[in-house]
C-alpha positions as CSV (number, residue, x, y, z in Angstrom):
1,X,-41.1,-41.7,2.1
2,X,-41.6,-43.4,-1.6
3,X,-38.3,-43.5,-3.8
4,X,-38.8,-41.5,-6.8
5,X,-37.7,-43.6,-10.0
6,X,-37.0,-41.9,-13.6
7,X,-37.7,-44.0,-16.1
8,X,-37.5,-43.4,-20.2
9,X,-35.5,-44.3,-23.0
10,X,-32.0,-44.1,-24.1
11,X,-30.1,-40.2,-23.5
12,X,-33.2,-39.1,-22.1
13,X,-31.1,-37.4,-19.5
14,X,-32.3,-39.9,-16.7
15,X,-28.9,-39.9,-14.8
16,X,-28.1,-36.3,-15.4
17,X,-31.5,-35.0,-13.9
18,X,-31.6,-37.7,-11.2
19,X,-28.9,-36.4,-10.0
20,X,-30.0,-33.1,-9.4
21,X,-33.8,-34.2,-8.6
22,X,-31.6,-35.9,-5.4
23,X,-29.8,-32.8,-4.3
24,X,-32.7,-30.4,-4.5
25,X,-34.3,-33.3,-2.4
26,X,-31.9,-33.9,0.3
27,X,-31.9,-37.5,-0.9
28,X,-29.6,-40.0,-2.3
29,X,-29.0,-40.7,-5.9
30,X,-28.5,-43.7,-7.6
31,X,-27.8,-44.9,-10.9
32,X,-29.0,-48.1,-12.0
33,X,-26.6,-48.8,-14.6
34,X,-23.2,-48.0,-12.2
35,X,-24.4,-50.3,-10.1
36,X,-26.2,-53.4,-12.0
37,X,-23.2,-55.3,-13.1
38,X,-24.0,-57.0,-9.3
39,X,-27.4,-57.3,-10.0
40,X,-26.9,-59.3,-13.6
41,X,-24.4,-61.4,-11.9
42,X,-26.8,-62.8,-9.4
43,X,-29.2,-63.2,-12.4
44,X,-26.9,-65.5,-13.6
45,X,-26.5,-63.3,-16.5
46,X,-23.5,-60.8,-15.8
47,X,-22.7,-58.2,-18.5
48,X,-20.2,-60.0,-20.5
49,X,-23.0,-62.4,-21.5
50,X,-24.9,-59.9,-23.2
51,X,-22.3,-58.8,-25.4
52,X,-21.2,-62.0,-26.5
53,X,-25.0,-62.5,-27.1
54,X,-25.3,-59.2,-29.2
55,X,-22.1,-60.8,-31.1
56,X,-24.3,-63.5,-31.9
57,X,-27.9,-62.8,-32.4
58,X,-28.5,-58.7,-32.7
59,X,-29.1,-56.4,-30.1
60,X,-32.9,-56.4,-30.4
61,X,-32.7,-60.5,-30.3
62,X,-30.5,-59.7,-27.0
63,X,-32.1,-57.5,-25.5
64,X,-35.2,-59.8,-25.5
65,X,-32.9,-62.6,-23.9
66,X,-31.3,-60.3,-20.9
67,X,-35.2,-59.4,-19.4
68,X,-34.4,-61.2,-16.5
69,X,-31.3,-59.4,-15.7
70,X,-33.1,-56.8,-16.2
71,X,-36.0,-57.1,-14.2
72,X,-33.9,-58.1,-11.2
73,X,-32.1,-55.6,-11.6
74,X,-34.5,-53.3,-11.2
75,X,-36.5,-55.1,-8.7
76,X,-33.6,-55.4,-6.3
77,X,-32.7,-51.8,-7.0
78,X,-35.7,-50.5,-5.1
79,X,-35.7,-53.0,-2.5
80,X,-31.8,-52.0,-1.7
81,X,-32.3,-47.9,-1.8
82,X,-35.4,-47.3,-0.1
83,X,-36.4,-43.5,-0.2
84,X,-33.9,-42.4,-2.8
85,X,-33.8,-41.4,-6.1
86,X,-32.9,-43.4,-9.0
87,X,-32.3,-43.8,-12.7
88,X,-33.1,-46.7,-14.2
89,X,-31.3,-47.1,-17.4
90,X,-33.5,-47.7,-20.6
91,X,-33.7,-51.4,-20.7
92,X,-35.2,-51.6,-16.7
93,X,-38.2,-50.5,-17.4
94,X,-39.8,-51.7,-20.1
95,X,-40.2,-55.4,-21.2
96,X,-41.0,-57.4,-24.5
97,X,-43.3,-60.0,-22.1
98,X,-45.7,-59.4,-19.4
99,X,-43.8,-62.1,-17.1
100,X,-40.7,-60.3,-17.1
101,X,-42.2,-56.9,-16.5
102,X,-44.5,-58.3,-13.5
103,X,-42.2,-58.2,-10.6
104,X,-40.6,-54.7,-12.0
105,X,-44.2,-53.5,-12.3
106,X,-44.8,-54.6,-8.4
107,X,-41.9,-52.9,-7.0
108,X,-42.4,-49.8,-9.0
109,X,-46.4,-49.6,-7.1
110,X,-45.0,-48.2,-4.1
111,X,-42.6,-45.8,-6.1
112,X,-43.1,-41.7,-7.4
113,X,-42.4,-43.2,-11.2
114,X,-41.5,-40.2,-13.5
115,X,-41.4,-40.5,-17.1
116,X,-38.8,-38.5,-18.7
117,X,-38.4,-37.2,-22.0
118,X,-36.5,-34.4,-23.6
119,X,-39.5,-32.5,-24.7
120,X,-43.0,-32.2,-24.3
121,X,-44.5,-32.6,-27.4
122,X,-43.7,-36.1,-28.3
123,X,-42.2,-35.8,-32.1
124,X,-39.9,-34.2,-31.0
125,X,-39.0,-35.7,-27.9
126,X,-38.4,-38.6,-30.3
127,X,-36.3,-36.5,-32.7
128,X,-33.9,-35.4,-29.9
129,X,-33.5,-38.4,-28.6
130,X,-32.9,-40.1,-31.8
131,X,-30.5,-37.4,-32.5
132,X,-28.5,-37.9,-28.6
133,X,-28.8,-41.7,-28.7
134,X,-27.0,-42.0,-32.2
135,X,-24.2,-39.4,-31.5
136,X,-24.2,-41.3,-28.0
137,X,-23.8,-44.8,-28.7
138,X,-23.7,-45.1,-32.7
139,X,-26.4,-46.0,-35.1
140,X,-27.4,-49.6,-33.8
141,X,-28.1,-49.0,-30.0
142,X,-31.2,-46.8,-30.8
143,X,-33.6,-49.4,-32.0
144,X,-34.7,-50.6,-29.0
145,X,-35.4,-46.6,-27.6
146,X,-37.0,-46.1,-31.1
147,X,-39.5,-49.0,-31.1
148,X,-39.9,-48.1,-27.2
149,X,-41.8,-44.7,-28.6
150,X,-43.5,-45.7,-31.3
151,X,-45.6,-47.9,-28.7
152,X,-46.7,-44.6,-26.5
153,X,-50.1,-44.2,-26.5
154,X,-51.0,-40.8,-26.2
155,X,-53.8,-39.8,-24.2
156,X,-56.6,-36.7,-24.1
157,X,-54.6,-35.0,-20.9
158,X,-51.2,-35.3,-22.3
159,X,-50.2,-37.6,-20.4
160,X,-49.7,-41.1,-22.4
161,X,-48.5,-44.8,-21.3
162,X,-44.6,-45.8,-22.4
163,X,-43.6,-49.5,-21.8
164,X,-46.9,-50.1,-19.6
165,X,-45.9,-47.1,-17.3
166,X,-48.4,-44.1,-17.2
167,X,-46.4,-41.0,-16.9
168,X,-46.8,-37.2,-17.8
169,X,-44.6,-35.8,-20.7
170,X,-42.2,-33.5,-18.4
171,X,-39.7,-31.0,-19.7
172,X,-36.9,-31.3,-18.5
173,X,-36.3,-27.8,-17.4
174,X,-39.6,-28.1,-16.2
175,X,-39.3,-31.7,-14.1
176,X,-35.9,-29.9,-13.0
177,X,-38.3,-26.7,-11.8
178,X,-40.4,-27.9,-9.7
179,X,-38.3,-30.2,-7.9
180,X,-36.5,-27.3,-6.8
């Protein structure tokens, strides 16, 4: 049985719907960012790195630095949990260089990858998450969810391709729906 992964961008409801994609499915849930802080570690980058990094250079800047936290993160996340379902957070699944996003794009092959957004129509997907990301995490956070968006690339079947990742736009009350 493939895990199912949820991927999308900051306060798209990731955790929240994972969590009840796993009941309705019998399976377990995990959430990549409770349990990363290992993951970064063995990275040689733990956690407390990438805020004295964010200190120093921006969070975009940082952001682009912690990829290989990242993608081990992620990478080992599947390879730990087979056959559940998990969140990634934001930051797992989408990469400013194709060599960090390589071995996160291998382990995610043999993986049910859902894209998740809070809205179908993609304007306002972005809106709401705008919206839930500042009143989240305060005006800076957001830049990196925002400039993930803006590189969708929308397609003729609505589906469209979000940090290399083809995915369909899902409701959520929809996603939640038929999982049930």
């Amino acid at each position: 049985m493939k895990s199912l992964v949820l991927i999308g961008p900051a306060a798209a409801g990731k955790s929240t719907v994972g969590a009840l994609v796993a009941a309705a499915l019998g399976r377990p849930f995990i959430d990549l960012d409770e349990v990363a802080a290992a993951y970064y570690e063995e990275a040689g980058q733990p956690l407390d790195d990438l805020i004295r990094h964010i200190a120093h250079v921006g969070l975009v800047a940082a952001h682009r630095w912690w990829q290989p936290a990242r993608a081990h993160a992620a990478v080992r996340v599947i390879g730990d949990h087979p056959n559940t379902v998990i969140a990634f957070g934001a930051g797992h699944s989408h990469f400013e260089d194709d060599v960090a996003a390589e071995p996160v794009h291998h382990a995610l092959a043999d993986c049910f990858v859902v894209l998740l957004l809070p809205a179908a129509d993609p304007e306002v997907a972005h809106r709401v998450l705008a919206d839930r990301c500042t009143q989240e995490r305060g005006e800076g956070f957001c830049v990196v969810a925002d400039e993930m968006l803006k590189r969708r690339e929308q397609r003729d079947d609505g589906a469209f391709v979000l940090g290399g990742f083809l995915g369909a736009v899902f409701d959520l009350v929809a996603l939640i729906a038929n999982a049930v």
